[in-house]
C-alpha positions as a Markdown table, in Angstrom:
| # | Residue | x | y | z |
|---|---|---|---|---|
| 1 | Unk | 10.7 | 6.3 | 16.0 |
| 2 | Unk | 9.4 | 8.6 | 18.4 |
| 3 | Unk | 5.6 | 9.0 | 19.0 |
| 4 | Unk | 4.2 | 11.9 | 20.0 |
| 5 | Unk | 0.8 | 12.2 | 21.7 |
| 6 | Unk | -1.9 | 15.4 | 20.4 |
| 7 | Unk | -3.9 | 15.9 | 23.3 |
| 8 | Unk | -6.1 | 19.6 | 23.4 |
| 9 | Unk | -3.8 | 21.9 | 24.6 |
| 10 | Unk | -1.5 | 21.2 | 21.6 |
| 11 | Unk | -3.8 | 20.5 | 19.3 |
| 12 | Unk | -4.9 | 24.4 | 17.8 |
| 13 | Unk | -1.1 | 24.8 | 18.0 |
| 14 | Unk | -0.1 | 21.5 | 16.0 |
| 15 | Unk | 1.3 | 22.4 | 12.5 |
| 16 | Unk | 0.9 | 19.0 | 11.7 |
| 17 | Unk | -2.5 | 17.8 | 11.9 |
| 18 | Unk | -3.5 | 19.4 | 9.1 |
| 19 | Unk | -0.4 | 16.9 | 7.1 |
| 20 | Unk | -2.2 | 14.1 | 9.3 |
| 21 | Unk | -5.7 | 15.1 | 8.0 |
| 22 | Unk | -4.8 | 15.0 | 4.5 |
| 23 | Unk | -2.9 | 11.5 | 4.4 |
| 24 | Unk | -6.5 | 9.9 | 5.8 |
| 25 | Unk | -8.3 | 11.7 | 2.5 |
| 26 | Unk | -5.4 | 9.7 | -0.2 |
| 27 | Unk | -7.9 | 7.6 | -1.4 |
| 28 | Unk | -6.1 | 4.5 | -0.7 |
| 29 | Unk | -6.0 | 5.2 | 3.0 |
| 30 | Unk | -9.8 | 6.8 | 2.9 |
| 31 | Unk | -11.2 | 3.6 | 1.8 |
| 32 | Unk | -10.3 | 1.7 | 5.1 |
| 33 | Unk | -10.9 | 5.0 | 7.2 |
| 34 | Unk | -14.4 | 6.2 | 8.1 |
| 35 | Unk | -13.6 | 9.6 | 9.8 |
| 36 | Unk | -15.5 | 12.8 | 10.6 |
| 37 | Unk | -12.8 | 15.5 | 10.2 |
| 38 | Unk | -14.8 | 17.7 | 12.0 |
| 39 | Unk | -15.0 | 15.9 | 15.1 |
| 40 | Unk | -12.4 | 13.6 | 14.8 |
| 41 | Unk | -9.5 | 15.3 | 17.0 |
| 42 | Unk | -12.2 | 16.4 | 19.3 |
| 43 | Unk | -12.8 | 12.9 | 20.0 |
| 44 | Unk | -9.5 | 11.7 | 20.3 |
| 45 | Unk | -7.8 | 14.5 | 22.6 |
| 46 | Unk | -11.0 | 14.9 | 24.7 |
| 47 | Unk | -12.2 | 11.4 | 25.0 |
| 48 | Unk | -11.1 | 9.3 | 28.4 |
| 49 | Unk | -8.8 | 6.2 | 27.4 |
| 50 | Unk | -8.8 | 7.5 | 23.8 |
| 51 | Unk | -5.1 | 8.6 | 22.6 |
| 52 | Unk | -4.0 | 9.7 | 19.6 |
| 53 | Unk | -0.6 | 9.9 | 18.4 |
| 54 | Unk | 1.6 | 11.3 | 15.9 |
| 55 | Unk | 4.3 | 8.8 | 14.5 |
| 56 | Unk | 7.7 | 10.7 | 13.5 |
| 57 | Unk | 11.0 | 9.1 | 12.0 |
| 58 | Unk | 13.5 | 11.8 | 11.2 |
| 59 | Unk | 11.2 | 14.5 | 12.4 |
| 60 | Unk | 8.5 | 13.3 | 9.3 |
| 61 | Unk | 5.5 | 12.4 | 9.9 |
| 62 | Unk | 5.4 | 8.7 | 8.7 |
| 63 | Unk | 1.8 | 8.1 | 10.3 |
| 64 | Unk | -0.3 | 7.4 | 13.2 |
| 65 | Unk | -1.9 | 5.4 | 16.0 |
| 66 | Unk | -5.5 | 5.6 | 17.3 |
| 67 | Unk | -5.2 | 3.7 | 20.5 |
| 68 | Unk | -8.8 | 3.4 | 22.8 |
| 69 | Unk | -8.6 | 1.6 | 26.0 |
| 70 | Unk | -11.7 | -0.2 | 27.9 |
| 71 | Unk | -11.6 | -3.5 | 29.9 |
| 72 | Unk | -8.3 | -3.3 | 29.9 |
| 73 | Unk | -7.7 | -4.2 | 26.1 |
| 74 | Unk | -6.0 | -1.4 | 23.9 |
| 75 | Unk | -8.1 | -1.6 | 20.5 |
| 76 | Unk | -5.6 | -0.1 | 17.8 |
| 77 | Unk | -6.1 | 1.5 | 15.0 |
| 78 | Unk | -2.7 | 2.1 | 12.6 |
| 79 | Unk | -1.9 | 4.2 | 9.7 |
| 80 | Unk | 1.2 | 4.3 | 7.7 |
| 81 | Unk | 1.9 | 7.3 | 5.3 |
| 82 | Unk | 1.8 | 5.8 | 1.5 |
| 83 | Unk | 5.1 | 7.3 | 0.6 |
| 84 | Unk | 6.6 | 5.2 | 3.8 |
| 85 | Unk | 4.6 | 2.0 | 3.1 |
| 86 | Unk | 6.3 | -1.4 | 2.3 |
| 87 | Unk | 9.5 | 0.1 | 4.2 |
| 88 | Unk | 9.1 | -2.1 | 7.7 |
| 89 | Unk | 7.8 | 0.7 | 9.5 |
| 90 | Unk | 3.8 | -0.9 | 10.1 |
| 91 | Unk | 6.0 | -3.6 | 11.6 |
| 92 | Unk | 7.9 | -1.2 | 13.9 |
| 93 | Unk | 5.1 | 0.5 | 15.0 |
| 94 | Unk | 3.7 | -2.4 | 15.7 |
| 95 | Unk | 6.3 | -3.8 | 17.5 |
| 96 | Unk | 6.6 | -0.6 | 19.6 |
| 97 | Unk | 3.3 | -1.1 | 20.6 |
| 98 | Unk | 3.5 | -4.9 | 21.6 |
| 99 | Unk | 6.7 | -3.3 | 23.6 |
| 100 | Unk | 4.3 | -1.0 | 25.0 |
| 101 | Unk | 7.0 | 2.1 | 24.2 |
| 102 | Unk | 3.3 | 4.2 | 24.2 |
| 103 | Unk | 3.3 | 3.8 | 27.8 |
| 104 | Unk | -0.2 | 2.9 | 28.4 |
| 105 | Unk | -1.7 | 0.1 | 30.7 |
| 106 | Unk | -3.8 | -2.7 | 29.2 |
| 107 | Unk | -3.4 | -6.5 | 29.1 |
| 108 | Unk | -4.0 | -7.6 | 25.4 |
| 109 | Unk | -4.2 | -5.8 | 22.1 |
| 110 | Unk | -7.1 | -5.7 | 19.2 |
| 111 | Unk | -7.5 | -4.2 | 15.9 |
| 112 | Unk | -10.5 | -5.1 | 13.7 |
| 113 | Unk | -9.2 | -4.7 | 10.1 |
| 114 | Unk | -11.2 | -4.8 | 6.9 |
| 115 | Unk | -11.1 | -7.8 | 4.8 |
| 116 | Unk | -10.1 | -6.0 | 2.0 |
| 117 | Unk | -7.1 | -4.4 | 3.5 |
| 118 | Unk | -4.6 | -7.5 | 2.4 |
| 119 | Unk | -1.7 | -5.4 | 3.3 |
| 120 | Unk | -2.8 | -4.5 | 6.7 |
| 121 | Unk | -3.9 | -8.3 | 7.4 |
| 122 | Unk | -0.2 | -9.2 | 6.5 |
| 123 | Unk | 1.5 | -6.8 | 8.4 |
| 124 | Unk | -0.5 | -7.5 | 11.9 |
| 125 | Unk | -0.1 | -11.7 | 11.2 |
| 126 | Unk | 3.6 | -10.8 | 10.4 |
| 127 | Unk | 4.0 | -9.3 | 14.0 |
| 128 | Unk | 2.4 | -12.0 | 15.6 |
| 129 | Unk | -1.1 | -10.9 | 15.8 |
| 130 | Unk | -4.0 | -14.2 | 15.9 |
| 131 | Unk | -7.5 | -13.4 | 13.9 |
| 132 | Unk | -9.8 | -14.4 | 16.6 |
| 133 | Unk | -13.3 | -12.9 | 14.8 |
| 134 | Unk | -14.9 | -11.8 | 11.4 |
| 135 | Unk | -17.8 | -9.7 | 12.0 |
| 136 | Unk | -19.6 | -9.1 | 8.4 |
| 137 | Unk | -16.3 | -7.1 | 6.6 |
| 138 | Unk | -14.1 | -6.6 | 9.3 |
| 139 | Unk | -11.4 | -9.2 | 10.5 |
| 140 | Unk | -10.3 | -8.8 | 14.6 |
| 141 | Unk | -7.1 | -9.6 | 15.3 |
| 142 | Unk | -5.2 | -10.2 | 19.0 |
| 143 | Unk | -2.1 | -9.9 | 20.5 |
| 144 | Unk | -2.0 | -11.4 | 24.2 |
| 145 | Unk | 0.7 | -9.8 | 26.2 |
Protein backbone atom coordinates (compact mmCIF):
# COMPACT_ATOMS: atom_id res chain seq x y z
CA UNK A 1 0.00 0.00 0.00
CA UNK A 2 1.53 3.20 -0.44
CA UNK A 3 0.47 6.26 1.61
CA UNK A 4 0.61 9.46 0.46
CA UNK A 5 0.70 12.58 2.59
CA UNK A 6 -1.74 15.98 1.43
CA UNK A 7 -0.07 18.67 2.85
CA UNK A 8 -1.00 22.55 1.34
CA UNK A 9 0.98 22.88 -1.48
CA UNK A 10 -0.63 19.82 -3.07
CA UNK A 11 -3.78 20.15 -1.78
CA UNK A 12 -5.63 22.83 -4.49
CA UNK A 13 -3.86 20.54 -7.01
CA UNK A 14 -5.13 17.01 -5.55
CA UNK A 15 -7.65 15.38 -7.92
CA UNK A 16 -8.45 13.26 -5.22
CA UNK A 17 -9.70 14.93 -2.33
CA UNK A 18 -12.72 15.57 -3.69
CA UNK A 19 -13.15 11.19 -4.06
CA UNK A 20 -11.85 11.42 -0.32
CA UNK A 21 -14.61 13.98 0.63
CA UNK A 22 -17.26 12.11 -0.79
CA UNK A 23 -16.47 8.57 0.88
CA UNK A 24 -16.79 10.54 4.52
CA UNK A 25 -20.53 11.73 3.36
CA UNK A 26 -21.67 7.54 2.50
CA UNK A 27 -23.71 7.42 5.28
CA UNK A 28 -22.24 4.49 6.82
CA UNK A 29 -18.89 6.17 7.21
CA UNK A 30 -20.70 9.81 8.11
CA UNK A 31 -22.25 8.33 11.05
CA UNK A 32 -18.80 7.66 12.88
CA UNK A 33 -17.25 10.96 11.24
CA UNK A 34 -18.09 14.46 12.53
CA UNK A 35 -16.24 16.61 9.86
CA UNK A 36 -16.49 20.20 8.74
CA UNK A 37 -15.66 19.93 4.96
CA UNK A 38 -15.06 23.35 4.85
CA UNK A 39 -12.25 23.40 7.18
CA UNK A 40 -11.37 20.08 7.37
CA UNK A 41 -8.11 20.00 4.95
CA UNK A 42 -7.26 23.39 6.26
CA UNK A 43 -6.78 21.78 9.50
CA UNK A 44 -5.10 18.84 8.59
CA UNK A 45 -2.31 20.23 6.07
CA UNK A 46 -1.87 23.49 8.10
CA UNK A 47 -2.01 22.23 11.63
CA UNK A 48 1.57 21.28 13.50
CA UNK A 49 1.79 17.42 14.33
CA UNK A 50 -1.50 16.90 12.36
CA UNK A 51 -0.95 14.66 9.06
CA UNK A 52 -3.28 13.58 6.79
CA UNK A 53 -2.82 10.95 4.38
CA UNK A 54 -4.15 9.41 1.43
CA UNK A 55 -4.20 5.46 1.37
CA UNK A 56 -3.64 3.93 -2.30
CA UNK A 57 -3.47 0.15 -3.38
CA UNK A 58 -3.16 -0.15 -7.08
CA UNK A 59 -3.16 3.54 -7.51
CA UNK A 60 -7.13 3.49 -5.86
CA UNK A 61 -7.86 5.22 -3.28
CA UNK A 62 -8.89 2.56 -0.66
CA UNK A 63 -9.04 5.20 2.23
CA UNK A 64 -7.28 7.27 4.82
CA UNK A 65 -5.42 8.12 7.94
CA UNK A 66 -5.81 11.19 10.23
CA UNK A 67 -2.78 10.89 12.38
CA UNK A 68 -2.32 14.02 15.27
CA UNK A 69 0.68 13.92 17.36
CA UNK A 70 1.08 15.56 21.08
CA UNK A 71 3.09 14.06 24.08
CA UNK A 72 4.46 11.93 22.04
CA UNK A 73 1.33 9.59 21.36
CA UNK A 74 0.01 9.41 17.68
CA UNK A 75 -3.89 9.56 18.14
CA UNK A 76 -5.28 7.78 14.88
CA UNK A 77 -8.12 8.14 13.20
CA UNK A 78 -8.75 5.34 10.18
CA UNK A 79 -11.11 5.08 7.33
CA UNK A 80 -11.55 2.33 4.96
CA UNK A 81 -13.49 2.89 1.57
CA UNK A 82 -16.90 0.72 1.79
CA UNK A 83 -16.28 -1.00 -1.47
CA UNK A 84 -12.69 -2.23 0.11
CA UNK A 85 -14.10 -3.04 3.55
CA UNK A 86 -13.98 -6.70 5.02
CA UNK A 87 -10.91 -7.28 2.45
CA UNK A 88 -7.91 -7.12 5.31
CA UNK A 89 -6.90 -3.84 4.31
CA UNK A 90 -8.12 -1.92 8.01
CA UNK A 91 -5.72 -4.67 9.27
CA UNK A 92 -2.85 -3.58 6.86
CA UNK A 93 -3.10 -0.15 7.44
CA UNK A 94 -3.02 -0.82 10.76
CA UNK A 95 -0.26 -2.80 10.81
CA UNK A 96 1.69 -0.23 8.69
CA UNK A 97 1.15 2.09 11.22
CA UNK A 98 2.25 -0.09 14.27
CA UNK A 99 5.44 -0.68 11.75
CA UNK A 100 5.54 2.96 11.64
CA UNK A 101 5.88 2.76 7.53
CA UNK A 102 4.21 6.65 7.98
CA UNK A 103 7.46 7.72 9.25
CA UNK A 104 6.52 9.77 12.15
CA UNK A 105 8.05 9.84 15.75
CA UNK A 106 5.79 8.98 18.72
CA UNK A 107 5.98 6.27 21.40
CA UNK A 108 2.46 4.73 21.69
CA UNK A 109 -0.62 4.79 19.57
CA UNK A 110 -4.49 5.77 20.42
CA UNK A 111 -7.68 5.84 18.63
CA UNK A 112 -10.97 6.60 20.56
CA UNK A 113 -13.63 4.68 18.51
CA UNK A 114 -17.43 4.85 18.95
CA UNK A 115 -19.15 2.15 20.67
CA UNK A 116 -21.33 1.57 17.95
CA UNK A 117 -18.67 1.09 15.36
CA UNK A 118 -18.56 -2.97 16.01
CA UNK A 119 -16.44 -3.37 12.95
CA UNK A 120 -13.92 -0.81 13.83
CA UNK A 121 -13.67 -2.25 17.54
CA UNK A 122 -12.85 -5.67 15.86
CA UNK A 123 -10.48 -4.68 13.51
CA UNK A 124 -8.18 -2.53 16.12
CA UNK A 125 -8.54 -5.70 18.96
CA UNK A 126 -7.62 -7.92 15.96
CA UNK A 127 -4.22 -5.93 15.42
CA UNK A 128 -3.46 -5.97 18.91
CA UNK A 129 -4.88 -2.81 20.08
CA UNK A 130 -5.90 -2.88 24.40
CA UNK A 131 -9.24 -0.69 25.27
CA UNK A 132 -7.82 1.23 28.05
CA UNK A 133 -11.01 4.04 28.45
CA UNK A 134 -14.80 4.55 27.58
CA UNK A 135 -15.65 8.12 27.85
CA UNK A 136 -19.64 8.45 27.53
CA UNK A 137 -19.83 6.77 23.55
CA UNK A 138 -16.51 6.53 22.59
CA UNK A 139 -14.19 3.48 23.38
CA UNK A 140 -9.97 4.37 23.48
CA UNK A 141 -7.89 1.95 22.43
CA UNK A 142 -3.80 1.59 22.80
CA UNK A 143 -1.08 0.22 21.12
CA UNK A 144 2.36 0.45 23.21
CA UNK A 145 5.30 0.32 20.84
Amino acid sequence: MEYILVYEKLLQGDKDIPELLAVYRMSEIAEYFSIDFRNYFTYVTQTENVFYYKVLKDEKIIGSVHAEIWDNVLHIGLEVHPRYQHKGYGTQILRDIVENKIQLQFSFIKADIAESNIASLKLFTKAGFVQTGKDKELITFQYRM
